[in-house]
C-alpha positions in Angstrom: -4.9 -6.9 -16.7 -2.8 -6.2 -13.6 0.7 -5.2 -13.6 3.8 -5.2 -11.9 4.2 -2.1 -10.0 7.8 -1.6 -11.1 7.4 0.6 -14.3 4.7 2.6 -12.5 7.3 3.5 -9.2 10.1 4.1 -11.8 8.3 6.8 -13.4 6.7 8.2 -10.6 10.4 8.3 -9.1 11.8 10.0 -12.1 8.4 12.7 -12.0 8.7 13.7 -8.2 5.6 12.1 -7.6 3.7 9.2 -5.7 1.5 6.4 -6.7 -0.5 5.3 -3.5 -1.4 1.6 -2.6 -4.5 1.1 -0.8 -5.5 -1.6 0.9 -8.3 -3.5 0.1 -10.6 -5.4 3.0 -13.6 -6.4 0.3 -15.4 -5.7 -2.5 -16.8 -2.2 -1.6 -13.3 -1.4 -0.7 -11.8 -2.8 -4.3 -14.5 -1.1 -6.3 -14.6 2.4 -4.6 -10.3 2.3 -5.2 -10.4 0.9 -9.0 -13.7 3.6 -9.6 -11.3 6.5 -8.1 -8.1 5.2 -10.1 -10.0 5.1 -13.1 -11.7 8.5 -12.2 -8.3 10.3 -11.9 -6.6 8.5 -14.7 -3.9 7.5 -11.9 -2.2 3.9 -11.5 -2.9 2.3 -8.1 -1.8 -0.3 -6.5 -4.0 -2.8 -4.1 -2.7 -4.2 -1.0 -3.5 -7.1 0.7 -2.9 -7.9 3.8 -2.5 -12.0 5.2 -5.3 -11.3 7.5 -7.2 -9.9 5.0 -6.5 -12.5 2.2 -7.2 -14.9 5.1 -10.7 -13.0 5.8 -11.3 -13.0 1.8 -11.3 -16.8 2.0 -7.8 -17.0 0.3 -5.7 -15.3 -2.1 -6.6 -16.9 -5.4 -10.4 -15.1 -4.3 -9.1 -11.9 -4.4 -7.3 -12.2 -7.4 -10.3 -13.6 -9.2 -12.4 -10.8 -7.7 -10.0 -8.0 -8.4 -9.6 -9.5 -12.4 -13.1 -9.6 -12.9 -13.6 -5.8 -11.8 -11.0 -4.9 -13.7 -12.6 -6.6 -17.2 -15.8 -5.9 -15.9 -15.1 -2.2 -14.8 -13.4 -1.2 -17.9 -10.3 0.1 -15.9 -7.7 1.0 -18.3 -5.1 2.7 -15.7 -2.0 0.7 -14.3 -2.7 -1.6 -11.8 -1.0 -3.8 -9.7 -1.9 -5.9 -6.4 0.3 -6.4 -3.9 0.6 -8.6 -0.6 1.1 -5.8 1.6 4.0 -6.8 4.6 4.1 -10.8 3.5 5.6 -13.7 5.6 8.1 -16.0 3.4 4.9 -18.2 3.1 2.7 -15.9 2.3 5.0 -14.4 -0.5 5.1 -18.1 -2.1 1.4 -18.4 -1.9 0.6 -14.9 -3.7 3.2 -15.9 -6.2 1.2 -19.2 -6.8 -2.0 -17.3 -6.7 -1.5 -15.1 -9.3 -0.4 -11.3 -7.7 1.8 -8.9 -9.7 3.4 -7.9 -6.8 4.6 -9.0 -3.5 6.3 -7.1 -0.3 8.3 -9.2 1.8 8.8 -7.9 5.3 12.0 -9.4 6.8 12.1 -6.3 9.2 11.8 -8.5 12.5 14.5 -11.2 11.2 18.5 -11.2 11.7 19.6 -9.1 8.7 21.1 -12.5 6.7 18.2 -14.1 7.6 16.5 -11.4 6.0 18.8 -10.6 2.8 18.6 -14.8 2.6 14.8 -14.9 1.8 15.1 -11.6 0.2 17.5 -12.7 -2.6 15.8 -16.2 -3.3 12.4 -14.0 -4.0 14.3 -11.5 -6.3 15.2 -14.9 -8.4 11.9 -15.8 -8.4 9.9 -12.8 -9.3 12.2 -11.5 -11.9 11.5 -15.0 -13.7 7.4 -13.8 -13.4 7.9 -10.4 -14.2 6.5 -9.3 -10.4 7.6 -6.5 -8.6 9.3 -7.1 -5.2 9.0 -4.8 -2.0 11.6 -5.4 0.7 11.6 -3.8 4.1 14.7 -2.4 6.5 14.1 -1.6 10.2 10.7 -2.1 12.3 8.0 0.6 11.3 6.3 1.6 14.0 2.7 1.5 15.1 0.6 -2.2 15.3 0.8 -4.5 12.0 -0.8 -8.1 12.6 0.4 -7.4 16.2 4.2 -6.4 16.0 4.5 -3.1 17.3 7.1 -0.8 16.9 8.1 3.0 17.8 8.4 5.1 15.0 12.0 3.6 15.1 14.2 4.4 12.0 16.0 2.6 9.7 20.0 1.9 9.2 21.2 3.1 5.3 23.7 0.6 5.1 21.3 -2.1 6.1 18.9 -0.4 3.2 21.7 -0.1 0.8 22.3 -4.1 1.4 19.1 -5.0 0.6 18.4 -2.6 -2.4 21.4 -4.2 -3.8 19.9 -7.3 -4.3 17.7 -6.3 -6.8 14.5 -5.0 -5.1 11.8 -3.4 -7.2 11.2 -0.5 -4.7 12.4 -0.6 -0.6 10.1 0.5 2.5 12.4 2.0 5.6 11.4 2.9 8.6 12.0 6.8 8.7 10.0 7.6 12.2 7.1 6.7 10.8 3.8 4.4 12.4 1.1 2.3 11.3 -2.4 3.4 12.3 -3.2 6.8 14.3 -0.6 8.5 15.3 0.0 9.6 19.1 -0.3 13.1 19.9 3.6 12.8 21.1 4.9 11.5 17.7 7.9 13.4 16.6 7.2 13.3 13.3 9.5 12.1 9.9 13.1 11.3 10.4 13.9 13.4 6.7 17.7 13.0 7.6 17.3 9.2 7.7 15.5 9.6 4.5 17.9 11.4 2.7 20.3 9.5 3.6 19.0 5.6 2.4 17.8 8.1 -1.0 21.7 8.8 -1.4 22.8 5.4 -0.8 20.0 3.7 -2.7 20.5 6.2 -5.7 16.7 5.2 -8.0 15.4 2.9 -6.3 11.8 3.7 -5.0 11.5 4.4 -1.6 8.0 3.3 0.1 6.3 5.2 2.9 4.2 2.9 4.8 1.5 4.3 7.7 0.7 6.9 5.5 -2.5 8.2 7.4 -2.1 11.1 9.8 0.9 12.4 8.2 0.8 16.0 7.5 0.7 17.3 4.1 3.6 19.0 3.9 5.7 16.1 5.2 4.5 13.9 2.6 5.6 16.5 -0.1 9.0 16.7 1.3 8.9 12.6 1.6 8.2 12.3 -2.0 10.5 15.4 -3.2 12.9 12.9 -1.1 12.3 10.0 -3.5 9.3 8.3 -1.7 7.0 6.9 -4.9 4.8 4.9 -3.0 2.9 5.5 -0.4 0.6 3.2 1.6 -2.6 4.4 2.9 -5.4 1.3 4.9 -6.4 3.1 8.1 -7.8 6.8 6.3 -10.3 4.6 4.2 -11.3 2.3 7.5 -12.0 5.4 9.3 -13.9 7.1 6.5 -15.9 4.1 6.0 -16.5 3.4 9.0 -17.6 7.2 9.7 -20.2 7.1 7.0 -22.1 3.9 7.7 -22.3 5.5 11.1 -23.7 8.5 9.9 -26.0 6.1 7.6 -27.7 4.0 10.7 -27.5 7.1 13.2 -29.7 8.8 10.8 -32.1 5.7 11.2 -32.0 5.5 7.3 -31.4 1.5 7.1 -34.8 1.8 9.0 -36.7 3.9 5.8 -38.0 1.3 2.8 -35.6 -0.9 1.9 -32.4 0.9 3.7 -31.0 -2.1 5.1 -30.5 -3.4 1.5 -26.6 -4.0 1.9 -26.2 -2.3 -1.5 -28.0 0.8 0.2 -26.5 0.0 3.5 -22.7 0.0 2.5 -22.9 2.5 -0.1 -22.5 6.0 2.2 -19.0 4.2 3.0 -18.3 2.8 0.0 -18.7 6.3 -1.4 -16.1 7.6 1.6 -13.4 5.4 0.9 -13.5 6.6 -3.1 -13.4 10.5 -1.7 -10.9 9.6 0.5 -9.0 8.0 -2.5 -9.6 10.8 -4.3 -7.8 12.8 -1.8 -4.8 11.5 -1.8 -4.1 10.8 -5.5 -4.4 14.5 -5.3 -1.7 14.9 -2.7 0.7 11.9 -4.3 0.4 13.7 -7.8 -0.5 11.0 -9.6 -3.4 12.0 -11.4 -3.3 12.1 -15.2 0.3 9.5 -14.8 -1.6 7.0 -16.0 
């Protein structure tokens, strides 16, 4: 049964660790995520994206595909799924559809305009038990084509927003969706500290999560970060091993071009990938 993601955070918080929410593009990309999860006894969170619930056929598909897996996979770890950086809309229709968790991204509106929507969704998930994510300050990088620098977020604004009674907050701290340029500067930790002391235990989110070194994302969550979001590191993996798959002329050999054979080199990426990172976060065995 999925979850809100607010219990998970708080602990992870409190335990100077991170749960990380992957997005999901399919089923390949939900099964290899829930198998890892389960794998490392770690909670997990799925994102979705509007242009992938679009490309899913609609949100009330994915939430019947990820329920399913869920009964049918025998996952007993904490999940929740998320809309991952939703429109106003696109909150209201994942609230409808049945998600445990929505992020609102009022980044790009006028701060009351922002704080406006922000507080009518606080009313409205608190009544449904869901966990809200609100966002403070462009984060850099392409997302559905907004693209931003790296630029960083204001702690007052952050404190404003937390205040309303957000589940967890993502602000931009320098960091960028996607690759990251080989001129990027890296994370703004003085920003972070500064929305951590103002926002006291709230979870902080870290979103663009791939290509950031190691030891930054240690000193992110020793910071308070407890979730961190991680899309393009799977895509890449994926896409590196069906590569491999076709280069090797394998789809070519019996029945190799049986999508089941076809997709399962990258299906079998994005779970090692997974793997990876609940490593890094420290959530395995938090479950």
């Amino acid at each position: 049964m999925l979850v809100s993601a607010k219990e998970m955070l708080e602990k992870a918080k409190a335990g100077h660790y991170a749960v990380g929410q992957f997005n999901i593009n399919n089923l390949e990309w939900t099964k290899s995520i829930l198998a890892a999860a389960q794998e490392m006894n770690s909670p997990v969170i799925l994102g979705v994206s509007e242009g992938a619930g679009k490309y899913m056929t609609g949100f009330k598909t994915v939430v019947g595909m990820v329920n399913g897996m869920l009964e049918e996979m025998k996952i007993t770890v904490p999940v929740a799924l998320q809309l991952d950086h939703g429109s106003y809309e696109g909150c209201m229709k994942c609230i409808e559809a049945g998600f445990s968790s929505i992020m609102y991204d009022g980044s790009h509106s006028p701060i009351d305009e922002n704080v406006a929507n922000t507080t009518e969704l606080v009313k409205i998930c608190a009544e449904k038990g869901m966990s809200l994510e609100a966002e403070v300050g462009a984060i850099g990088g392409e997302e559905d084509g907004v693209v931003g620098k790296g630029e960083c977020a204001d702690p007052e604004e952050c404190k404003r927003i937390a205040d309303l009674g957000v589940t967890m907050l993502a602000a931009g701290i320098g960091n960028i969706h996607g690759k990251y340029p080989a001129n990027w500067e890296g994370l703004s930790f003085e920003t972070l500290d500064a929305i951590q002391k103002l926002t006291g235990d709230m979870p902080l989110v870290l979103h663009g999560g791939t290509g950031i070194p190691d030891d930054m994302i240690k000193k992110a969550i020793s910071l308070g970060v407890a979730k961190i979001n991680v899309n393009t590191e799977c895509q890449i993996a994926f896409a590196e091993a069906t590569r491999k798959y076709i280069e090797e002329g394998k789809d070519l050999q019996g029945k190799g071009f049986d999508p089941r054979k076809l997709l399962a080199p990258g299906a079998a990426a994005i779970k090692a990938t997974v793997i990876e990172k609940i490593e890094l976060f420290g959530s395995k065995d938090k479950a």
